[in-house]
C-alpha positions as CSV (number, residue, x, y, z in Angstrom):
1,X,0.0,0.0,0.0
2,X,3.2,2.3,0.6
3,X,3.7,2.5,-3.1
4,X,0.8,2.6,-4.5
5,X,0.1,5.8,-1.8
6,X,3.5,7.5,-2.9
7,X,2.6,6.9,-6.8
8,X,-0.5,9.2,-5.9
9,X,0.5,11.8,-4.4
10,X,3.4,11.6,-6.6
11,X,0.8,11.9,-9.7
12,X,-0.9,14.7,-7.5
13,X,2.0,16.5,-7.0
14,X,3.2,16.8,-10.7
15,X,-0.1,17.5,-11.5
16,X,-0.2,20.5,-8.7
17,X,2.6,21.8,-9.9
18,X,1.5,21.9,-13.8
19,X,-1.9,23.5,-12.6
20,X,-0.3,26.4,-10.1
21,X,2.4,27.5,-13.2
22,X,-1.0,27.9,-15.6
23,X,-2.9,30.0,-13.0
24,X,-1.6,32.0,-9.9
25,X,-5.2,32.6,-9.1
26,X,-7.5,29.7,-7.1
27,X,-9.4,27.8,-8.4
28,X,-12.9,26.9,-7.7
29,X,-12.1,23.6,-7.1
30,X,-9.4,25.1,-4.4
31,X,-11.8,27.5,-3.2
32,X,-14.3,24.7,-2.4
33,X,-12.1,22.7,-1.2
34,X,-11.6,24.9,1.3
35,X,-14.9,25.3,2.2
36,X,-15.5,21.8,2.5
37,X,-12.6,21.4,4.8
38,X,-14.0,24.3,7.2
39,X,-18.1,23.4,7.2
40,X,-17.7,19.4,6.6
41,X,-16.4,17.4,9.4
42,X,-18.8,14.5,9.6
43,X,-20.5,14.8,5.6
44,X,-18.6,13.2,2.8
45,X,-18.5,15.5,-0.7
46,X,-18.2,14.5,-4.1
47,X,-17.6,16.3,-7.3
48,X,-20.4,15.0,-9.4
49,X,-17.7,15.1,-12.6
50,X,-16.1,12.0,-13.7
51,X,-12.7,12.2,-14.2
52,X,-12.4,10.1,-17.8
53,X,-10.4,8.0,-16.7
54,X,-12.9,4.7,-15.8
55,X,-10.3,3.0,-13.2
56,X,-10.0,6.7,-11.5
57,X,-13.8,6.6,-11.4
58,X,-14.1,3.6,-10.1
59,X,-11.8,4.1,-7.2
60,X,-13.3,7.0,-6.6
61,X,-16.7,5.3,-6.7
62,X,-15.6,2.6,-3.8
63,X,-13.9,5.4,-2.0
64,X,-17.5,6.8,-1.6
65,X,-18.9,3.4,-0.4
66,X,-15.8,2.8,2.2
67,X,-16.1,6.4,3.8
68,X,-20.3,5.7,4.2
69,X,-19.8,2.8,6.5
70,X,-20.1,3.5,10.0
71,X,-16.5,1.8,10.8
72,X,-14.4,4.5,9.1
73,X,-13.6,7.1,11.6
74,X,-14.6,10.8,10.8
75,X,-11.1,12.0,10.6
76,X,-10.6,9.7,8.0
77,X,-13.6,10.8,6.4
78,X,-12.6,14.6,6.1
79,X,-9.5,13.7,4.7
80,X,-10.2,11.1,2.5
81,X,-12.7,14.0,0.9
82,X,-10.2,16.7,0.4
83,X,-7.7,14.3,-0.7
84,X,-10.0,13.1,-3.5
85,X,-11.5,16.1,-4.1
86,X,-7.6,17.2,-5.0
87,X,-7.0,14.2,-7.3
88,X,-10.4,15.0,-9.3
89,X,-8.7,18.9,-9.5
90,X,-5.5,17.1,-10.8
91,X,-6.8,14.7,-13.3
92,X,-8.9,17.5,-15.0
93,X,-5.6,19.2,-15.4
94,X,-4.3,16.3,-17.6
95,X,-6.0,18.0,-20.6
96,X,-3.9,20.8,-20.6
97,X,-0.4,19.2,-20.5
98,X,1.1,18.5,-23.6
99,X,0.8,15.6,-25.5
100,X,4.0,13.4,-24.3
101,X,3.4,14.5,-21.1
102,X,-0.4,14.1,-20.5
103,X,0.3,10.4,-22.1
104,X,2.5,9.2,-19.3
105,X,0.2,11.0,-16.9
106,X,-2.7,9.4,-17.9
107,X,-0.9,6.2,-18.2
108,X,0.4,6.6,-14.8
109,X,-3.2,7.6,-13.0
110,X,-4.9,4.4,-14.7
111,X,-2.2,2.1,-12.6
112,X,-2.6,4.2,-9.8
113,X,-6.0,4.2,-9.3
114,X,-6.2,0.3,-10.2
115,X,-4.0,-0.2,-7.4
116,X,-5.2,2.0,-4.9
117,X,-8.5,0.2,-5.7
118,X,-7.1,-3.0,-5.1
119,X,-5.9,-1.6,-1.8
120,X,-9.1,-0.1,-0.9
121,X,-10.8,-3.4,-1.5
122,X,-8.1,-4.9,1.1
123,X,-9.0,-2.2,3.4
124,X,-12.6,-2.6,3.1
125,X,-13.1,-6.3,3.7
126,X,-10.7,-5.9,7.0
127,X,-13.6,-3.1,8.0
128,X,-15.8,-5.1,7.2
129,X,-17.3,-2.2,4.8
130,X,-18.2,-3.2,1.8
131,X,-17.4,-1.4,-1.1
132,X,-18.6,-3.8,-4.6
């Protein structure tokens, strides 16, 4: 689980970093974000938008399931929802890389979300929260 953790928030920090040098300014994704984070301790939050890629949206999709069951505890929860809300942020910034590199991003999301699925799925079953 380690690696499939540092793969994402490697992934989320390239894709940060690609987003903050397009625009200095937040954006609304940020801005709610932040909301969330300050009004939102016990309610989880989803972006309604799919991400395109289908093994992101279906780890996102179980993530949703996990944090609903009662044995997940609330801080959890909260981050969990800011984290993800982050990764959605990121992977809609793949369409603005260039070619080469939103290829490799892409590339490298699909095996990080398959794996952090496969994860999740460990995680849930030793909850006892099911997530499929």
């Amino acid at each position: 689980m380690s690696k499939v953790i540092r793969l994402l928030l490697a992934l989320t920090l390239v894709l940060f970093a690609c987003a903050k040098e397009k625009s200095a300014e937040p954006s609304a994704t940020t801005v709610a974000t932040t909301e969330t984070t300050e009004t939102t301790a016990t309610t989880v939050t989803t972006a309604s938008s799919s991400s395109t890629i289908a093994e992101c949206d279906a780890y996102f999709a179980a993530v949703d399931k996990f944090m609903k069951c009662k044995n997940v505890p609330q801080g959890l929860v909260l981050a969990q929802t800011v984290a993800q809300q982050q990764m959605r942020a990121n992977l809609a910034n793949l369409q603005t890389l260039p070619e080469p590199a939103r290829t490799t991003a892409v590339q490298s999301a699909k095996e990080g979300c398959s794996a952090a699925l496969d994860s999740l799925r460990g995680s849930a079953k030793l909850s006892n929260c099911p997530i499929e």
